[in-house]
ChimeraX commands (.cxc) that place a marker at each C-alpha (Angstrom):
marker #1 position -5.04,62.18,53.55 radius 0.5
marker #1 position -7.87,63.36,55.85 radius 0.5
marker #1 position -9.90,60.96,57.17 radius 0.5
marker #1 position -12.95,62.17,55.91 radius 0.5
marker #1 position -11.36,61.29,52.58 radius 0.5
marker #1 position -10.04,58.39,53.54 radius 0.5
marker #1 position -13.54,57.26,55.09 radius 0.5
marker #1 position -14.93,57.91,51.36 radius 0.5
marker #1 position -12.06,55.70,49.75 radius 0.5
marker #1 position -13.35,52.84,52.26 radius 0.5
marker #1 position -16.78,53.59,51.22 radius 0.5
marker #1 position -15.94,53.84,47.31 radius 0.5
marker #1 position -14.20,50.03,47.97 radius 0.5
marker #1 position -17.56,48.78,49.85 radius 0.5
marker #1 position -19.56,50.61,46.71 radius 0.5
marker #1 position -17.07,48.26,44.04 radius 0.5
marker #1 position -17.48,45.55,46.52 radius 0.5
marker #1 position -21.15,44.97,46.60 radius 0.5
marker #1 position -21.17,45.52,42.94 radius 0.5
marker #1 position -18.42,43.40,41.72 radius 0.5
marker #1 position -17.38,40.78,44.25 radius 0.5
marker #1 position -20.98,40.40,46.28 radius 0.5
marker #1 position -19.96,37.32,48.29 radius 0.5
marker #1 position -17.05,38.92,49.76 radius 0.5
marker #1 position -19.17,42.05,50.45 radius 0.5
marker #1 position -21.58,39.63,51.90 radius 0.5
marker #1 position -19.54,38.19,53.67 radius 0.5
marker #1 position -17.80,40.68,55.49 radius 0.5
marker #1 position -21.39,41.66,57.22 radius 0.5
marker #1 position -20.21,38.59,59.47 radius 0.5
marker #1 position -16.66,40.77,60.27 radius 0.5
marker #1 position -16.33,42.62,63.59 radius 0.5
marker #1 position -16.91,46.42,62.05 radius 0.5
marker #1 position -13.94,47.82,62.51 radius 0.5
marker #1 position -12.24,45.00,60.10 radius 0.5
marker #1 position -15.09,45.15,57.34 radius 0.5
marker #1 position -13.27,48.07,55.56 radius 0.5
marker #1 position -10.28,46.71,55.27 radius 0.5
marker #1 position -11.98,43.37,53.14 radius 0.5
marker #1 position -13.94,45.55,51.03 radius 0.5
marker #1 position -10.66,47.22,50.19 radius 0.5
marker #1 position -8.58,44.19,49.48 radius 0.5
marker #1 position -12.05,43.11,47.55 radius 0.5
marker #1 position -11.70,45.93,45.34 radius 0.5
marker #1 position -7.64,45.68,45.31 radius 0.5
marker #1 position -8.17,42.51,43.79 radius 0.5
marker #1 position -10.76,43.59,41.10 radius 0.5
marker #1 position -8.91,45.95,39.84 radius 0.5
marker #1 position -5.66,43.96,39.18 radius 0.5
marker #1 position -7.85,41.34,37.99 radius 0.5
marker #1 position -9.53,43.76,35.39 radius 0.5
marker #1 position -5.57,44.38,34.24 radius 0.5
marker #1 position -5.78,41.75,31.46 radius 0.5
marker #1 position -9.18,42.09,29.69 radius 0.5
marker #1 position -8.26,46.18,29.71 radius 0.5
marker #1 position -4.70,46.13,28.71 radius 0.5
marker #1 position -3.86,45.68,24.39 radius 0.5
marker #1 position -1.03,43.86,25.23 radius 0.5
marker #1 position 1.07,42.34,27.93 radius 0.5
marker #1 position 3.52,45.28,28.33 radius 0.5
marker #1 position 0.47,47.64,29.09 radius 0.5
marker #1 position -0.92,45.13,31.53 radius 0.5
marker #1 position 3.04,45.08,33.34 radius 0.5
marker #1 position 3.44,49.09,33.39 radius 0.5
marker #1 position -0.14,48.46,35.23 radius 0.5
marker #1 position 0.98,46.19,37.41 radius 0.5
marker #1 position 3.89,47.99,38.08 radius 0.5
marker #1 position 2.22,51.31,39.55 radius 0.5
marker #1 position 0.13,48.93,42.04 radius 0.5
marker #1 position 3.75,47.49,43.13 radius 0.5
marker #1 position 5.45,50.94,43.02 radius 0.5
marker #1 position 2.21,52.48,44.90 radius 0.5
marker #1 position 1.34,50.26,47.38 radius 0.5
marker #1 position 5.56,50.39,48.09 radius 0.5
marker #1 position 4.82,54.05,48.91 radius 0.5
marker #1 position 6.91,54.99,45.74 radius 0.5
marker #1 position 3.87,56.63,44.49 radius 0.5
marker #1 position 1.94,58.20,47.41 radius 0.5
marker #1 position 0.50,61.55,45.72 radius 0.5
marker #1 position -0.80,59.15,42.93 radius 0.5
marker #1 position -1.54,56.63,45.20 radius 0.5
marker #1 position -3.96,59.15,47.68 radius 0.5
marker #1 position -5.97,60.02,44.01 radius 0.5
marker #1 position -6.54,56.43,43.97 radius 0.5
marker #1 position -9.47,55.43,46.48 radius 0.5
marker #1 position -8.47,52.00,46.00 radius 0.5
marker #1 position -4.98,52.65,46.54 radius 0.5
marker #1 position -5.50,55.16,49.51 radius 0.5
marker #1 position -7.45,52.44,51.54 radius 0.5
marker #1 position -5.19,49.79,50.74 radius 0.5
marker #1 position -2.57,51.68,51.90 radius 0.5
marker #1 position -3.82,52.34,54.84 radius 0.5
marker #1 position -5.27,48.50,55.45 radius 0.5
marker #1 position -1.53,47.60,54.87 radius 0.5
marker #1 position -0.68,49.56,57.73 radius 0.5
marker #1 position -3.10,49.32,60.13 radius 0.5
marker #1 position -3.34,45.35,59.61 radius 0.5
marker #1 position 0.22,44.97,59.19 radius 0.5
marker #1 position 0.04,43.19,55.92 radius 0.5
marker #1 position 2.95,41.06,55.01 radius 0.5
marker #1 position 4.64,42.65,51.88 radius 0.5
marker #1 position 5.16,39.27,50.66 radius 0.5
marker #1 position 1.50,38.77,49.91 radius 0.5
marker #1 position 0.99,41.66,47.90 radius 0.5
marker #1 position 4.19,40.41,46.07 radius 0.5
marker #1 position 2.76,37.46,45.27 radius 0.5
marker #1 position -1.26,38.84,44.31 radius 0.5
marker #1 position 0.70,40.88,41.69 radius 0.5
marker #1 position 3.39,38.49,40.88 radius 0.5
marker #1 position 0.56,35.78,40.07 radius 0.5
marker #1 position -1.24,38.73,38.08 radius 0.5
marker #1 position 1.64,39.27,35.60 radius 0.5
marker #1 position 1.72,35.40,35.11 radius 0.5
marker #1 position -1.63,35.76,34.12 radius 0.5
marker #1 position -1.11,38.46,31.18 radius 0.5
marker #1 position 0.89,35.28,29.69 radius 0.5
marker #1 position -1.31,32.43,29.23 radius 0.5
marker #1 position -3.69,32.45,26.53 radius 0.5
marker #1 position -6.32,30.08,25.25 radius 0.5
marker #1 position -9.35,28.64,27.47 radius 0.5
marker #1 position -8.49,27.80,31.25 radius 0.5
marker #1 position -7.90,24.83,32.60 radius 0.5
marker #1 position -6.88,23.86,35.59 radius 0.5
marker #1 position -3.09,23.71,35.97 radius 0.5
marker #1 position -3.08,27.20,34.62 radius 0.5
marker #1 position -5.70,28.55,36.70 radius 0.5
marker #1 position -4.15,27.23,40.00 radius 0.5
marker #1 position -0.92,28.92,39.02 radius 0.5
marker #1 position -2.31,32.27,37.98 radius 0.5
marker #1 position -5.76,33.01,39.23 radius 0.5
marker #1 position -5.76,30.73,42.00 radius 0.5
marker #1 position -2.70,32.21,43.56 radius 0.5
marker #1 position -3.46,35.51,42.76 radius 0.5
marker #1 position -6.46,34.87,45.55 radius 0.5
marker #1 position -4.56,32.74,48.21 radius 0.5
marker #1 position -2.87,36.06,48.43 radius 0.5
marker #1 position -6.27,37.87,48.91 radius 0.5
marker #1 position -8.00,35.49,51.46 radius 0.5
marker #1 position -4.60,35.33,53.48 radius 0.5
marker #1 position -4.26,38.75,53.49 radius 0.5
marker #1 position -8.04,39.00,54.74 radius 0.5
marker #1 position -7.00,36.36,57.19 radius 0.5
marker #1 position -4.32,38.42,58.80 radius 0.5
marker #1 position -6.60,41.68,58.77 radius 0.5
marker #1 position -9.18,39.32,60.50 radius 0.5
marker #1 position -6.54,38.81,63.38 radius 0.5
marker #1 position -6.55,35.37,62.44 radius 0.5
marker #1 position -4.80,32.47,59.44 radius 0.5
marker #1 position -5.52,29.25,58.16 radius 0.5
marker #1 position -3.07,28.37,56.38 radius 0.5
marker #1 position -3.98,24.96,55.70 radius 0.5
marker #1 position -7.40,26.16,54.24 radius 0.5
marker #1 position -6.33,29.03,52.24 radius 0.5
marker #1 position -4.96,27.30,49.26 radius 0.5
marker #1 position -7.79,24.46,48.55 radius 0.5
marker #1 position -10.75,27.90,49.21 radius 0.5
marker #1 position -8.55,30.30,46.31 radius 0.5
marker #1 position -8.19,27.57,43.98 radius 0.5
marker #1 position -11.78,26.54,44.47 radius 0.5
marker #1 position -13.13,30.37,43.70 radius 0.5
marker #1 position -10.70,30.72,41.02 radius 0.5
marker #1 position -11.96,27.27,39.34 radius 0.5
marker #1 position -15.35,28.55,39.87 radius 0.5
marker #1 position -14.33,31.74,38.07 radius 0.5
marker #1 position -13.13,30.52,34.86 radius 0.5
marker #1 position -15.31,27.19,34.52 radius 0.5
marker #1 position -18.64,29.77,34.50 radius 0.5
marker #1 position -19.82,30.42,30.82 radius 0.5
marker #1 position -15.88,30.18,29.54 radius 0.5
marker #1 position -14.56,26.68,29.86 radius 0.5
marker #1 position -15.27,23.76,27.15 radius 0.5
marker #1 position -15.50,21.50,29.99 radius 0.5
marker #1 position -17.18,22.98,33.27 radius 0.5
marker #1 position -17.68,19.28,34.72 radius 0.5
marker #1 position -13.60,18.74,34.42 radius 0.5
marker #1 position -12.64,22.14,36.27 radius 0.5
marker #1 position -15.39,21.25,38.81 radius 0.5
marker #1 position -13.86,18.06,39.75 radius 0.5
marker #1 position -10.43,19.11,39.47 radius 0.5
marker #1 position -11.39,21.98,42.40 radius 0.5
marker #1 position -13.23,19.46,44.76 radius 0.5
marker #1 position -10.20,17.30,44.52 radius 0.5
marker #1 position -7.98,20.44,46.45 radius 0.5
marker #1 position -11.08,21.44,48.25 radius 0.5
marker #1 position -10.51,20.03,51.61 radius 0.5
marker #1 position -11.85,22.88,53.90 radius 0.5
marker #1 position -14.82,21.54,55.59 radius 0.5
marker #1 position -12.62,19.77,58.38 radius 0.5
marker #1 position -10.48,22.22,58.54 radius 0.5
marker #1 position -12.90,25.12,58.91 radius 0.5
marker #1 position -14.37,23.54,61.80 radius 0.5
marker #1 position -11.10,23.96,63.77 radius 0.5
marker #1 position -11.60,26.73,66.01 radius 0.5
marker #1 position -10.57,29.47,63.19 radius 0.5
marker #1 position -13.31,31.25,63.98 radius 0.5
marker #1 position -11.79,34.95,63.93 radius 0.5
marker #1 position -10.42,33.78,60.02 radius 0.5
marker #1 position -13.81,32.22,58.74 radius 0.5
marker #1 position -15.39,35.60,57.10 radius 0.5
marker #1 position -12.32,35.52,54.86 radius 0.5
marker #1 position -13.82,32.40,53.51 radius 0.5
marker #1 position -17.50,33.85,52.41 radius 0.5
marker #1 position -16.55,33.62,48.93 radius 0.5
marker #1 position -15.64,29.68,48.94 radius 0.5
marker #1 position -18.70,28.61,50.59 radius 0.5
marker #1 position -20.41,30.50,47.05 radius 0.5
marker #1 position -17.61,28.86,45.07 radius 0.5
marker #1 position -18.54,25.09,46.82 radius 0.5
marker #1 position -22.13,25.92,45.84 radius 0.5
marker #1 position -21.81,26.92,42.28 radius 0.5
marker #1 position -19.10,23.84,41.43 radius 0.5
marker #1 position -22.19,21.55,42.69 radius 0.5
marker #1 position -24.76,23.45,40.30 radius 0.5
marker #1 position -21.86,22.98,37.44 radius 0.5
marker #1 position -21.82,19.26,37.75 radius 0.5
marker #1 position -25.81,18.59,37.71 radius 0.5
marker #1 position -25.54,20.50,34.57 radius 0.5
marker #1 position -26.66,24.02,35.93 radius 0.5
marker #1 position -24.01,26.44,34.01 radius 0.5
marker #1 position -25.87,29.80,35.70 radius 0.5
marker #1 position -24.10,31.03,38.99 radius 0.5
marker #1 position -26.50,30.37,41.62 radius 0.5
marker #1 position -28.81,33.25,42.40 radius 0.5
marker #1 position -28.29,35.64,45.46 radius 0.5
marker #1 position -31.02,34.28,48.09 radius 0.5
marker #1 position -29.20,31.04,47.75 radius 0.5
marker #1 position -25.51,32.60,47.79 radius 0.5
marker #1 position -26.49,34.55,50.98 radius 0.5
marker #1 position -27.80,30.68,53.14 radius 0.5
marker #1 position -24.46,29.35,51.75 radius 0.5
marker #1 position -22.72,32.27,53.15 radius 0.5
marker #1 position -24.67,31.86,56.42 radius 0.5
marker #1 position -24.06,28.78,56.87 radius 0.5
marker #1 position -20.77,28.79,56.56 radius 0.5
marker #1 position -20.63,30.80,59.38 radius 0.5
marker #1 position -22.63,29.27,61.59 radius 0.5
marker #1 position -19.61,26.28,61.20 radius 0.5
marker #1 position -17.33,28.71,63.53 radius 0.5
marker link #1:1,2 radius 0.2
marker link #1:2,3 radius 0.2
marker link #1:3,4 radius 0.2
marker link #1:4,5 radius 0.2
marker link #1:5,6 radius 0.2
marker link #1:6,7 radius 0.2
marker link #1:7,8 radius 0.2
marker link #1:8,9 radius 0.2
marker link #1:9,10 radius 0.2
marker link #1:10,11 radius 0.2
marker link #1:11,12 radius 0.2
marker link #1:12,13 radius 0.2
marker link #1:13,14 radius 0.2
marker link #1:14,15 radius 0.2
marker link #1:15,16 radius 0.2
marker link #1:16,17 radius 0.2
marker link #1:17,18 radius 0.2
marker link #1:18,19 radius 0.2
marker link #1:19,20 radius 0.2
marker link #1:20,21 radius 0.2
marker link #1:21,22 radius 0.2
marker link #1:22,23 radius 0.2
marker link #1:23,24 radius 0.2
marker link #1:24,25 radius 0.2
marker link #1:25,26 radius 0.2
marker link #1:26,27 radius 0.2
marker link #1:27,28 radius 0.2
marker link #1:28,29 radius 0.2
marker link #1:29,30 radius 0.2
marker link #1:30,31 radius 0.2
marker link #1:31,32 radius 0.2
marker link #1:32,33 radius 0.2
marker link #1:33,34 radius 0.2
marker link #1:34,35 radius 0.2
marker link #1:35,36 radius 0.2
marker link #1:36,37 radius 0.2
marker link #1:37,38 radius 0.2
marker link #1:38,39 radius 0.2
marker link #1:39,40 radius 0.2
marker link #1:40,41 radius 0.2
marker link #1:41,42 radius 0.2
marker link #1:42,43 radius 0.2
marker link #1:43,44 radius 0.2
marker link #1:44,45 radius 0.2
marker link #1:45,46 radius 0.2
marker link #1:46,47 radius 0.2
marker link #1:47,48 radius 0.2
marker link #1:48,49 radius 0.2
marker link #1:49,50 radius 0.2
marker link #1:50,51 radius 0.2
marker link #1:51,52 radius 0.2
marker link #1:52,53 radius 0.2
marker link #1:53,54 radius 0.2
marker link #1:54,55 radius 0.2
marker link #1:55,56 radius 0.2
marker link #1:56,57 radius 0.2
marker link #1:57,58 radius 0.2
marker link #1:58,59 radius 0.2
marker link #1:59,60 radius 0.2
marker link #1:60,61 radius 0.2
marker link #1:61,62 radius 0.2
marker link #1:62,63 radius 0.2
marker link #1:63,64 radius 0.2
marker link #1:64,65 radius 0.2
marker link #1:65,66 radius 0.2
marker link #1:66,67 radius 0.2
marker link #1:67,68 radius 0.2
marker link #1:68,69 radius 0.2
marker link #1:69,70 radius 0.2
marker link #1:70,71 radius 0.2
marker link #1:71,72 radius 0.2
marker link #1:72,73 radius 0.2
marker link #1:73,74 radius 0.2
marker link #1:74,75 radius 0.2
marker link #1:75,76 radius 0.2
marker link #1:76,77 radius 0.2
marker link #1:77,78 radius 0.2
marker link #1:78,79 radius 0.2
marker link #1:79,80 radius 0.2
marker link #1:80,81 radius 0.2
marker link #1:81,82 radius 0.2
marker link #1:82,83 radius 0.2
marker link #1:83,84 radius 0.2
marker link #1:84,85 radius 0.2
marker link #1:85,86 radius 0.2
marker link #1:86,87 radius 0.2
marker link #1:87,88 radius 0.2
marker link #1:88,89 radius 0.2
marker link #1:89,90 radius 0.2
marker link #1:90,91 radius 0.2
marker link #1:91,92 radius 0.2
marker link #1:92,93 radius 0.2
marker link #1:93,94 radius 0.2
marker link #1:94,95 radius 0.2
marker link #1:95,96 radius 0.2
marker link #1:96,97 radius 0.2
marker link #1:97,98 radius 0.2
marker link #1:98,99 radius 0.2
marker link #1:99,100 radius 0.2
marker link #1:100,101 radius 0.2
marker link #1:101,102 radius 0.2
marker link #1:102,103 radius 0.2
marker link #1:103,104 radius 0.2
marker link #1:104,105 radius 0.2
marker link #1:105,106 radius 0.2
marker link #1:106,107 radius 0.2
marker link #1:107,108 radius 0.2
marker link #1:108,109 radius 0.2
marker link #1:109,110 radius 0.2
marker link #1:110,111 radius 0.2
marker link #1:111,112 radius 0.2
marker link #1:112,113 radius 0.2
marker link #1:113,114 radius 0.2
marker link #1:114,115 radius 0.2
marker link #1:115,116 radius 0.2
marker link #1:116,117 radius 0.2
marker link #1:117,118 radius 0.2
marker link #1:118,119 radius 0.2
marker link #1:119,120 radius 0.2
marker link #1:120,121 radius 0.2
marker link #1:121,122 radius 0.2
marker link #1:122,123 radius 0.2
marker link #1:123,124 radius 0.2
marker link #1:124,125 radius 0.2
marker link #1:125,126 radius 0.2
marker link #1:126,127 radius 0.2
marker link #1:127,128 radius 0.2
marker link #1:128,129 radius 0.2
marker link #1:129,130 radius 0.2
marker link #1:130,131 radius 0.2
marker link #1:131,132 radius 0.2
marker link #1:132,133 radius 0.2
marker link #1:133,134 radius 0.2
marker link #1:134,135 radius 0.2
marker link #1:135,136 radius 0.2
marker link #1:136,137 radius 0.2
marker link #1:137,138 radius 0.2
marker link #1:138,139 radius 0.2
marker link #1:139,140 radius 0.2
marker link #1:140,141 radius 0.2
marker link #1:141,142 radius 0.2
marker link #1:142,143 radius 0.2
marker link #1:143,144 radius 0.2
marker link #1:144,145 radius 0.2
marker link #1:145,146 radius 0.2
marker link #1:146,147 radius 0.2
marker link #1:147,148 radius 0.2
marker link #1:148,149 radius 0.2
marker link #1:149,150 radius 0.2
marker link #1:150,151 radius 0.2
marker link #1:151,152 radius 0.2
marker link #1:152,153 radius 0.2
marker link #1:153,154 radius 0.2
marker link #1:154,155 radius 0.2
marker link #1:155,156 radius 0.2
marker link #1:156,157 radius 0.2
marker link #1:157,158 radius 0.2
marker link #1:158,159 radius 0.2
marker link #1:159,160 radius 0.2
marker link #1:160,161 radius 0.2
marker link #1:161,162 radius 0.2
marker link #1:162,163 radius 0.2
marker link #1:163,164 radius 0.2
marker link #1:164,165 radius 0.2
marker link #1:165,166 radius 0.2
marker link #1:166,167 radius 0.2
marker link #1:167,168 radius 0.2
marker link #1:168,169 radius 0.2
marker link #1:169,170 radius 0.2
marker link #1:170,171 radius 0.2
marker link #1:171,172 radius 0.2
marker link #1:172,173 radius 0.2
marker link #1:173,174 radius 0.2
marker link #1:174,175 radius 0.2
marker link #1:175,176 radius 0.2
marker link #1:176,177 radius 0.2
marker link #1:177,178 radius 0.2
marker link #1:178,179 radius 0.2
marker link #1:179,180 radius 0.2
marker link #1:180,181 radius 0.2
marker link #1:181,182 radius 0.2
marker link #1:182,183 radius 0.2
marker link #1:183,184 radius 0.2
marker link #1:184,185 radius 0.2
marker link #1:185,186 radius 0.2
marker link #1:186,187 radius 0.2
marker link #1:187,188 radius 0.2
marker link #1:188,189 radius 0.2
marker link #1:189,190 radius 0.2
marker link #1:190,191 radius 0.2
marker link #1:191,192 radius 0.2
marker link #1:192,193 radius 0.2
marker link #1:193,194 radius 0.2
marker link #1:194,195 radius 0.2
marker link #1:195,196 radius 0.2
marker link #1:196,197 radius 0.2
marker link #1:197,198 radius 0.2
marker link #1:198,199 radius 0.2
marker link #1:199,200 radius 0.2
marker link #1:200,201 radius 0.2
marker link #1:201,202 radius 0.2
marker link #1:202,203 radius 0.2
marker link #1:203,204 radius 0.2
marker link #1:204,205 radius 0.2
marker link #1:205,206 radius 0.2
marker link #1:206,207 radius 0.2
marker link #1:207,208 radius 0.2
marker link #1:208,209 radius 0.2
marker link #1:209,210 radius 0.2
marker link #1:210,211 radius 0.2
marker link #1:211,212 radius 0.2
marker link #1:212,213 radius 0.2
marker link #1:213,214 radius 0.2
marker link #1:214,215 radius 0.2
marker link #1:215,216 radius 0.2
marker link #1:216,217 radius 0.2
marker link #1:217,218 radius 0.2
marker link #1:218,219 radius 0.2
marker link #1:219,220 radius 0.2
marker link #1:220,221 radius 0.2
marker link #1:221,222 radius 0.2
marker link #1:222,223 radius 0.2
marker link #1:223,224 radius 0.2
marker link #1:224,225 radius 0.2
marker link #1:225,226 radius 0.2
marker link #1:226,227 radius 0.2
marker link #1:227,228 radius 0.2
marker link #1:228,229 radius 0.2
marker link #1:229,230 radius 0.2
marker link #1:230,231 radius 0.2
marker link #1:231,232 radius 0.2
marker link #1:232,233 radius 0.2
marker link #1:233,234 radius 0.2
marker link #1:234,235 radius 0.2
marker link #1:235,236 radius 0.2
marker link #1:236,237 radius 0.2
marker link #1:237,238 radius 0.2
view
């Protein structure tokens, strides 16, 4: 691929980005420049394997899905793969990052496990699925960050995933809310001197914020302005 076409798959991921997943995109303003591309791609990576259940008819359709990103990102499909923009840049993150194999294993492995469980979330099902599905994400932004946290990475995906599935779709938003401030244990740990890593956490300081609104009875995400201060201040913790 050129890389006039593979600077328009980075900018195609940064497009899905701001419109999808705006506290990562937000986030990643905070990034050196040269590593902002490669969250926005592993943004958009994420969206679209977590758009693989509500789109599939069935859980075999959602696999074969599945299944191309595995066989793809593997190289196994690389002229389908370069059609992809997603794929293209993640490909290319992968190798310029030298992303660990293992992780996208596990993003996708956690992604088929969620094509399984049915009825409302709670929260031993969403740390399984949905919250491992991101610990994958946010370590793989870690690593492309030049940096880890390993002890933070866990408690910040199962927070955002929480987050996720209490907002408008859980019986009891109050219950996942607690549940996720039990595991979230990152402010200590975030003021460690993981500086280089901290821009992979954006999205939990959002996550933090909208768990608080949830249990003073405020079921509406909070708005932008107030997603962007969270965001900052995060980062003004490095």
């Amino acid at each position: 691929m050129s890389e006039g076409a593979l600077d328009a798959a980075y900018a195609c991921c940064a497009a899905r980005c701001r419109e999808e997943d705006y506290d990562r995109w937000f986030g990643a303003l905070f990034a050196p420049a040269p590593a902002r591309k490669h969250l926005h791609a592993l943004a958009a990576f994420n969206a679209e394997t977590r758009e693989v259940k509500a789109r599939a008819r069935d859980s075999a359709l959602g696999e074969i899905r599945l299944m191309w990103w595995r066989e793809a990102l593997a190289g196994a499909r690389d002229a389908e793969a370069q059609g992809n923009p997603v794929a293209a840049a993640m490909l290319r993150t992968i190798e310029e990052c030298r992303l660990p194999t293992t992780q996208i294993e596990a993003h996708l492995a956690a992604r088929r496990a969620e094509l399984s469980v049915s009825g409302g979330p709670d929260p031993a099902s969403v740390e399984r699925t949905s919250g491992a599905a991101l610990a994958a994400i946010v370590a793989m932004s870690a690593e492309a960050l030049g940096g880890a946290a390993d002890d933070l990475i866990d408690a910040a995906a199962i927070t955002e995933a929480l987050r996720d599935a209490a907002a408008g779709r859980s019986p009891d938003a109050v219950l996942l809310a607690a549940a996720a401030e039990r595991r979230s244990r990152a402010d200590a740990a975030a003021r460690k001197g993981r500086s280089e890593a901290a821009p992979a956490f954006a999205a939990f300081a959002c996550a933090r914020l909208d768990l608080r609104r949830m249990r003073k009875g405020r079921s509406a995400p909070a708005p932008r302005w107030r997603r962007q201060i969270a965001i900052w201040r995060w980062m003004r913790r490095r």
